[in-house]
C-alpha positions as a LaTeX table, in Angstrom:
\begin{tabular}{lrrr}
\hline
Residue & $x$ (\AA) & $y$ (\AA) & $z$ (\AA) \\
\hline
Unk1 & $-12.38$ & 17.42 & $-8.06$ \\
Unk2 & $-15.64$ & 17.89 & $-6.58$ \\
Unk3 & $-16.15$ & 17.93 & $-2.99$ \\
Unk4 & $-19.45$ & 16.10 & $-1.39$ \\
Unk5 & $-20.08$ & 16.43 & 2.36 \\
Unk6 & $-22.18$ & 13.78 & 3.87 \\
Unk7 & $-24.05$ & 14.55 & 7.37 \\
Unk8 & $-25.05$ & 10.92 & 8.96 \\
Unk9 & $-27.14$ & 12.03 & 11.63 \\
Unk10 & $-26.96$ & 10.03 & 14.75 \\
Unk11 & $-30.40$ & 8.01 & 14.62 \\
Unk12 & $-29.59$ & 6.81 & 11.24 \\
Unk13 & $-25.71$ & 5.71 & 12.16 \\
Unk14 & $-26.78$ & 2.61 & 14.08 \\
Unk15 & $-29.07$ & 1.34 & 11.10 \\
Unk16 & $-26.69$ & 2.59 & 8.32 \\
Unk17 & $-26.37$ & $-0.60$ & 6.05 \\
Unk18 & $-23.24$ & $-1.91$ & 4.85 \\
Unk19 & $-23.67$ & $-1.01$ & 1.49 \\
Unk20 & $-24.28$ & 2.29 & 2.13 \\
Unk21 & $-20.38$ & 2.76 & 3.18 \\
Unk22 & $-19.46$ & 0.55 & 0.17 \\
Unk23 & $-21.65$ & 3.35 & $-1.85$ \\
Unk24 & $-18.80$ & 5.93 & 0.01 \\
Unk25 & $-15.95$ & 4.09 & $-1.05$ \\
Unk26 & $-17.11$ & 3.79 & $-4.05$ \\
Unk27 & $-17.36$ & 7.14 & $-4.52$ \\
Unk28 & $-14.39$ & 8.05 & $-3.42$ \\
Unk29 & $-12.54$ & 5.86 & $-5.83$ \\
Unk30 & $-14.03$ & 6.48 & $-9.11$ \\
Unk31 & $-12.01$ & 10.10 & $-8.40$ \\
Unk32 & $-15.17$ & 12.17 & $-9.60$ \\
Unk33 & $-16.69$ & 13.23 & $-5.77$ \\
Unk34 & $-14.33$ & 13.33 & $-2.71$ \\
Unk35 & $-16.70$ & 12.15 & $-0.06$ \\
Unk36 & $-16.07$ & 14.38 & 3.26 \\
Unk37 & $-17.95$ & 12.87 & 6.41 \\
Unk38 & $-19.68$ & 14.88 & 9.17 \\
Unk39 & $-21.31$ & 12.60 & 11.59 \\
Unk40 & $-23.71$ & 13.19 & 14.78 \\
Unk41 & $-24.39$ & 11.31 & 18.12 \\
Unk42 & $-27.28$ & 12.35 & 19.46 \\
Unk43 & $-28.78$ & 8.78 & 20.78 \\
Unk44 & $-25.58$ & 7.18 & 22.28 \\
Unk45 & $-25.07$ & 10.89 & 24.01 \\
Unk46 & $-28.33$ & 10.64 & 25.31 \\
Unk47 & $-28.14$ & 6.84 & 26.34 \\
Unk48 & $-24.98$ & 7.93 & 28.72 \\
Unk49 & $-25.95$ & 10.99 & 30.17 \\
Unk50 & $-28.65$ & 8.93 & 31.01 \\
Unk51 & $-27.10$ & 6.00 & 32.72 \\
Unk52 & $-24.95$ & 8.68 & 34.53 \\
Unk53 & $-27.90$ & 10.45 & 35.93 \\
Unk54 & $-27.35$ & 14.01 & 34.28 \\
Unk55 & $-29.69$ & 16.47 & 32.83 \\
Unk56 & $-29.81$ & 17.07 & 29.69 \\
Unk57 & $-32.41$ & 19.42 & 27.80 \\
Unk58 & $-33.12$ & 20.77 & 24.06 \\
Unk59 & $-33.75$ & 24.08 & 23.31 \\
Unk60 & $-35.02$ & 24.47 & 19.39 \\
Unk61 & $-33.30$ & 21.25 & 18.60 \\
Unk62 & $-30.21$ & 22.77 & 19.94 \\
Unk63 & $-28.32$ & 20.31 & 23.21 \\
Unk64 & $-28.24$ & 22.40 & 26.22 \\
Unk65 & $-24.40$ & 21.83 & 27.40 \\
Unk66 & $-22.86$ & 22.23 & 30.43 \\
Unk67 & $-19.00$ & 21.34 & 31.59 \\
Unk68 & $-20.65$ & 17.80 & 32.04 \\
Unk69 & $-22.30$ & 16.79 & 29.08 \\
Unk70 & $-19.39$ & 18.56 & 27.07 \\
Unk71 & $-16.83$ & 15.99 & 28.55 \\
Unk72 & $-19.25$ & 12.93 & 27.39 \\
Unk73 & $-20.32$ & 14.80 & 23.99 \\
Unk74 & $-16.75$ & 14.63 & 23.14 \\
Unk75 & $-15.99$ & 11.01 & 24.78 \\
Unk76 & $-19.06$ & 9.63 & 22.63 \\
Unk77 & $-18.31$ & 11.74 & 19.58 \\
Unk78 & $-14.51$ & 12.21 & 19.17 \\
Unk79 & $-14.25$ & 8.47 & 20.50 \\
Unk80 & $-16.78$ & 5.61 & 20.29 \\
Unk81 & $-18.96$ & 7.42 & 16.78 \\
Unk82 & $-15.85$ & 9.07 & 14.89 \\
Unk83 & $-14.09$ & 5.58 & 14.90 \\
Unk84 & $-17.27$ & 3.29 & 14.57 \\
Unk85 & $-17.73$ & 5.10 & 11.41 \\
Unk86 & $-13.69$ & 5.10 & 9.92 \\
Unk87 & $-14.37$ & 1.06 & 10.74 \\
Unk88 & $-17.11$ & 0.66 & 9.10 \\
Unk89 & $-15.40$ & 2.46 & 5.73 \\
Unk90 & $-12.14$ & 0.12 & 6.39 \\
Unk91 & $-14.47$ & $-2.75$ & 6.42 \\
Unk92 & $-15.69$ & $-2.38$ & 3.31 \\
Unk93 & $-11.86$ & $-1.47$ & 1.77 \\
Unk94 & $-12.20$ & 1.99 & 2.36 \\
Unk95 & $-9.41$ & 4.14 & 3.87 \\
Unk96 & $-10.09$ & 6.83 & 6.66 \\
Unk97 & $-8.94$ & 9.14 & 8.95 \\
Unk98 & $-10.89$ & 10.28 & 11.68 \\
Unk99 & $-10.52$ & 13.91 & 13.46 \\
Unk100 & $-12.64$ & 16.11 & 15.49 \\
Unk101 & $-12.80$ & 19.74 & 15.49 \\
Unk102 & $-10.49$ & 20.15 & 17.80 \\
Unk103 & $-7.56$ & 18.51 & 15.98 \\
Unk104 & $-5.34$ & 21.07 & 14.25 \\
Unk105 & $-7.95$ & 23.88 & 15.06 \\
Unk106 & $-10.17$ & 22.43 & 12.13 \\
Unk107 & $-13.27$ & 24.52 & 13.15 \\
Unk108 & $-12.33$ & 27.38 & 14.83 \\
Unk109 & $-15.46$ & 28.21 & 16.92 \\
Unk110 & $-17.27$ & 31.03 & 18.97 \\
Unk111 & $-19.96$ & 30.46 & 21.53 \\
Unk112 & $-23.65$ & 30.97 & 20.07 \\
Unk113 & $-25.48$ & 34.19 & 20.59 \\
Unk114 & $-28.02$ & 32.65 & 23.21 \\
Unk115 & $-25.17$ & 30.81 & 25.30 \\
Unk116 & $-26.21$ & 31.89 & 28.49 \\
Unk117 & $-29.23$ & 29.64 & 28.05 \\
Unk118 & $-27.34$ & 26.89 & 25.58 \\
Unk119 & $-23.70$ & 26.53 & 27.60 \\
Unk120 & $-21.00$ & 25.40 & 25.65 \\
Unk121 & $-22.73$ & 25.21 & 22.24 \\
Unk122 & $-20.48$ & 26.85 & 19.21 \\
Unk123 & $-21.18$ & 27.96 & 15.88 \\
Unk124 & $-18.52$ & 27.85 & 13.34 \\
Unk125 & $-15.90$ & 30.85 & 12.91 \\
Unk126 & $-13.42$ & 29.25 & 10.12 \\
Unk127 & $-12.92$ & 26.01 & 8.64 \\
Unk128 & $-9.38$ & 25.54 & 8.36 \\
Unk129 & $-9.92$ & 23.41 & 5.42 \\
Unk130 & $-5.93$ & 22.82 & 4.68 \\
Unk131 & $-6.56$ & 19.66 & 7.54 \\
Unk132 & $-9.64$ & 18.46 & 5.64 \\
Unk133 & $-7.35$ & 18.78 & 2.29 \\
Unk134 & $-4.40$ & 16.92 & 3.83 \\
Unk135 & $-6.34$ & 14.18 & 5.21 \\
Unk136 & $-7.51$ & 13.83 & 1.31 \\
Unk137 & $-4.16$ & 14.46 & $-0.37$ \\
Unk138 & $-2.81$ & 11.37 & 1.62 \\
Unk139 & $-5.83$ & 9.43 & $-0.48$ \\
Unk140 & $-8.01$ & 9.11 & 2.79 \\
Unk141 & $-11.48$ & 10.14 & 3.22 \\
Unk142 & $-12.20$ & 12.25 & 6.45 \\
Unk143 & $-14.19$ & 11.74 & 9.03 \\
Unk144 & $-15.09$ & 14.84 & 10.87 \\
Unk145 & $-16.89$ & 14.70 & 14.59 \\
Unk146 & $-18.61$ & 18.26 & 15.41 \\
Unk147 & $-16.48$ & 19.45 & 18.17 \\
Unk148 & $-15.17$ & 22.75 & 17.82 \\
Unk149 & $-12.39$ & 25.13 & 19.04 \\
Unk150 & $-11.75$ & 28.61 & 20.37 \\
Unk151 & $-8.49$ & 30.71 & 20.48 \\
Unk152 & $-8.23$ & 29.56 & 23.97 \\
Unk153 & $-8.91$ & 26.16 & 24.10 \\
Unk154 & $-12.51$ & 26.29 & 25.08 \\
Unk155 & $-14.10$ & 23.21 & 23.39 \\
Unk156 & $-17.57$ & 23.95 & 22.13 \\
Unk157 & $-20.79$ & 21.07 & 21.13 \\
Unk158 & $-21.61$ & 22.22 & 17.77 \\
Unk159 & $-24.65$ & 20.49 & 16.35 \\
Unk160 & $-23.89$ & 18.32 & 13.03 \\
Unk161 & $-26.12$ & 19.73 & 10.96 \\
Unk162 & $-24.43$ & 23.48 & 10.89 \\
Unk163 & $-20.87$ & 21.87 & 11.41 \\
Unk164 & $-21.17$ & 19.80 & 7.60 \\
Unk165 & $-22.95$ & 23.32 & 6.59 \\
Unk166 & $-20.02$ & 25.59 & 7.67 \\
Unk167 & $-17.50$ & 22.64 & 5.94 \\
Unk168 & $-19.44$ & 22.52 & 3.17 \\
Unk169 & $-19.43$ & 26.48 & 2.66 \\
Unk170 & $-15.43$ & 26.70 & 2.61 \\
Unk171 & $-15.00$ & 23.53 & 0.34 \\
Unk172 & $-17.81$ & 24.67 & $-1.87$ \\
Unk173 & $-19.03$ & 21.39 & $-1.77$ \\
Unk174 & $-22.02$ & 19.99 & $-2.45$ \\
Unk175 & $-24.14$ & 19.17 & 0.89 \\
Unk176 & $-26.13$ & 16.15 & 1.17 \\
Unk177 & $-27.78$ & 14.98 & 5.02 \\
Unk178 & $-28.52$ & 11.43 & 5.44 \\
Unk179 & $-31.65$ & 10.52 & 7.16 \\
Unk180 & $-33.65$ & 7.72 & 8.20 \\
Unk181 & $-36.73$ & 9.14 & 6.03 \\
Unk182 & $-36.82$ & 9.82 & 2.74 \\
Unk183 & $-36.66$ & 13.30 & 2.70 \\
Unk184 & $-38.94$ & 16.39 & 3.91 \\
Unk185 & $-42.19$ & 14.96 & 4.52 \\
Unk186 & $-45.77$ & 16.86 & 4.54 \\
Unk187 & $-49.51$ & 15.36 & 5.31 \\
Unk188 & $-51.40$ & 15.60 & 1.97 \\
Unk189 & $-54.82$ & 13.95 & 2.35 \\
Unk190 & $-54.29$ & 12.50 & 5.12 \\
Unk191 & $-50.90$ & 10.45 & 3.75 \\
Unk192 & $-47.44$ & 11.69 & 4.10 \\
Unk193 & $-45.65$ & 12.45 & 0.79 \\
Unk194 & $-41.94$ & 13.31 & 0.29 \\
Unk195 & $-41.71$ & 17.50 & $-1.23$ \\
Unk196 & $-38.61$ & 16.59 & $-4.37$ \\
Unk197 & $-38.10$ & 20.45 & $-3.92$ \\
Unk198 & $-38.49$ & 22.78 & $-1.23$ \\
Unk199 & $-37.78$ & 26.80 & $-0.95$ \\
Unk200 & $-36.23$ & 28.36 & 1.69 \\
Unk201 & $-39.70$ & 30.38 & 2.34 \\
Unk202 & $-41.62$ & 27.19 & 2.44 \\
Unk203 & $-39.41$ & 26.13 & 4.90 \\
Unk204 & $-39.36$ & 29.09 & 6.70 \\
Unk205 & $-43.63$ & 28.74 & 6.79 \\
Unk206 & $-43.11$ & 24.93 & 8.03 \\
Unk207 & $-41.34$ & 25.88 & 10.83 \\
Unk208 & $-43.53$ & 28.94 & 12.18 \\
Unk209 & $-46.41$ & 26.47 & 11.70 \\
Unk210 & $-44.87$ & 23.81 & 13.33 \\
Unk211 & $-44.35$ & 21.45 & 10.47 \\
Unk212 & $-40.67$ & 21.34 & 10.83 \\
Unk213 & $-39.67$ & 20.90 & 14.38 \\
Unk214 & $-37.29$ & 19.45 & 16.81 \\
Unk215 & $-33.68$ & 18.48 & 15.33 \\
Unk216 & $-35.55$ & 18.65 & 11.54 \\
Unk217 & $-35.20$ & 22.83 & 12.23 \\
Unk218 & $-31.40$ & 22.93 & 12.65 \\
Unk219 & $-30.47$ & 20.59 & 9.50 \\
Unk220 & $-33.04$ & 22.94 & 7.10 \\
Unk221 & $-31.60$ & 26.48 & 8.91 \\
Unk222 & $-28.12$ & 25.29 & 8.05 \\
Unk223 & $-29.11$ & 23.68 & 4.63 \\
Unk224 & $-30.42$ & 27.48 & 3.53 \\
Unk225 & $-27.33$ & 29.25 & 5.14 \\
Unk226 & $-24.91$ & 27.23 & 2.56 \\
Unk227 & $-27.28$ & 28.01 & $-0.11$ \\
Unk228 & $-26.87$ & 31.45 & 0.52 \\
Unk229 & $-23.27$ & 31.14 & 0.94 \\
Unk230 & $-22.70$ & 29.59 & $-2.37$ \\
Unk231 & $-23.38$ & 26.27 & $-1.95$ \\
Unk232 & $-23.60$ & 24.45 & $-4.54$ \\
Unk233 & $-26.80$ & 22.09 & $-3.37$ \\
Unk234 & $-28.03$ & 21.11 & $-0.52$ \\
Unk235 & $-30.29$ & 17.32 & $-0.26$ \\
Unk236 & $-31.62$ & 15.38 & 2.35 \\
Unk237 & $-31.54$ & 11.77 & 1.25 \\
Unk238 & $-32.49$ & 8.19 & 3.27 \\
Unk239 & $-29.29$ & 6.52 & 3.70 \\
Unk240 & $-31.26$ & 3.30 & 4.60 \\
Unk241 & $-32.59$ & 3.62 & 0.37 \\
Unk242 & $-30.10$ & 0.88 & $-1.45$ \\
Unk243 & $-28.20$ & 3.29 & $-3.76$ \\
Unk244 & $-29.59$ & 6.51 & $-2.77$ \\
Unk245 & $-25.99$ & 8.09 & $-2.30$ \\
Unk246 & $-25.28$ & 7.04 & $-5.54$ \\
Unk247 & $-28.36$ & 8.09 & $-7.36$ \\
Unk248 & $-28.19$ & 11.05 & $-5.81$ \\
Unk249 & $-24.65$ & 12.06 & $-7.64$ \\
Unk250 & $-26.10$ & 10.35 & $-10.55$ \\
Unk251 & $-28.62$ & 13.49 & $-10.59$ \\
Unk252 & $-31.85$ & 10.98 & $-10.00$ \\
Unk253 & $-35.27$ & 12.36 & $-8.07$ \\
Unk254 & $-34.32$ & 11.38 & $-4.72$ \\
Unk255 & $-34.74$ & 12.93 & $-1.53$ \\
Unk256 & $-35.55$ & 16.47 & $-1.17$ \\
Unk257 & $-33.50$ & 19.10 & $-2.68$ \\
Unk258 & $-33.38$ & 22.40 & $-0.96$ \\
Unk259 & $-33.30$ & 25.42 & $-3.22$ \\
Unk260 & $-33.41$ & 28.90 & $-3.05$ \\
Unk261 & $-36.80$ & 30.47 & $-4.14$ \\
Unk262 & $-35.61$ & 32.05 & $-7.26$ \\
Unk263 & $-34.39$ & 28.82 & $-8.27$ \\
Unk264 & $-37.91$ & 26.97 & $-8.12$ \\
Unk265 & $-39.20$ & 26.78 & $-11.66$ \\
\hline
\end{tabular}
């Protein structure tokens, strides 16, 4: 059995076409890839903090989070997203089960290293991956919201991107984000054009020249820490492409692949 986690950030969600969750269940019941989701938020977050007058700030792509906005992360995450997306999967004759987190201690989390300036933002400890595994054994496919856990019941915002990384790394599964571009773009006279394949130092140039930015630097950081934790493969892929989940299993040019640099021929 071969595990695939799929990140749906939260721009694409909204614009996600049915097919593409048809794609999932399809997927899922062919046998070959167990599809395990990891799904974002970041506009409807950002639409309620809003309407409720409260600050809310980015720091390298990162949510600063206070007491606050942690109370309507998880409302908008663990709540309205988590079961808009099992919905969508039972629409199209899918089975799901939706968790955050938080439920049985699924990602055990500590605060990040620059929390005095980021609040209660996590990075991942521990997958306990037995929840992920019993959600599957009972034929389901999970739905995971980023909301983590510590030892004493401090909830944590962890950002999508290195939530589906740190599940990825303890399934060894493949990783693939879904997008609402193509993949990786870069200005070549004058037109964008989509990189197939991209190394981690590339990436690591695009960001210090400001190529990558904003919430692009998180999902490529955490893409390159499962690659070198064993990882299989790590793609970003348009989920608004008809097929593209599918071609992408298939083992069709699609997206961008991100590869360590002794694996670029």
């Amino acid at each position: 059995m071969k595990y695939l986690v799929i990140k749906c950030g939260g721009s694409v969600l909204e614009n996600l076409p049915r097919s593409f969750y048809e794609d999932i269940v399809s997927l899922h019941q062919t046998g070959e890839w167990t599809p395990i989701i990891v799904h974002g938020g970041g506009p409807m977050i950002n639409q309620l903090v809003k309407s409720l007058d409260i600050e809310t700030k980015f720091v390298n792509g990162l949510r600063v989070t206070n007491q606050d906005v942690l109370d309507i992360v998880e409302m908008v995450l663990s709540g309205m997203v988590n079961k808009q997306v099992v919905r969508n999967l039972i629409e199209v004759g899918g089975t799901a089960i939706g968790v955050s987190g938080v439920d049985g201690g699924l990602l055990q989390t500590k605060p990040v290293q620059n929390a005095n300036e980021l609040g209660f933002v996590g990075e991942v400890e521990e997958v306990k991956h037995s929840v992920i595994e019993g959600i599957i054994a009972q034929g389901s496919i999970p739905v995971i919201s980023p909301i983590g856990i510590d030892a004493y019941g401090q909830r944590y915002n962890i950002n999508g991107d290195i939530a589906a990384s740190a599940i990825a790394k303890a399934l060894q599964a493949n990783l693939c984000f879904i997008s609402d571009i193509p993949g990786i773009l870069v200005e070549k006279n004058g037109t964008k054009q989509k990189l197939d394949k991209v190394s981690k130092a590339v990436i690591e140039e695009m960001i210090e020249k400001k190529i990558i930015y904003g919430g692009m630097i998180p999902k490529v950081k955490a893409a390159i820490d499962g690659l070198v934790h064993n990882i299989h493969e790590v793609a970003i892929i348009s989920g608004l492409e008809k097929s593209s989940l599918i071609d992408y299993v298939n083992g069709k040019k699609i997206g961008t692949k991100i590869v360590l640099e002794e694996e670029i021929a």
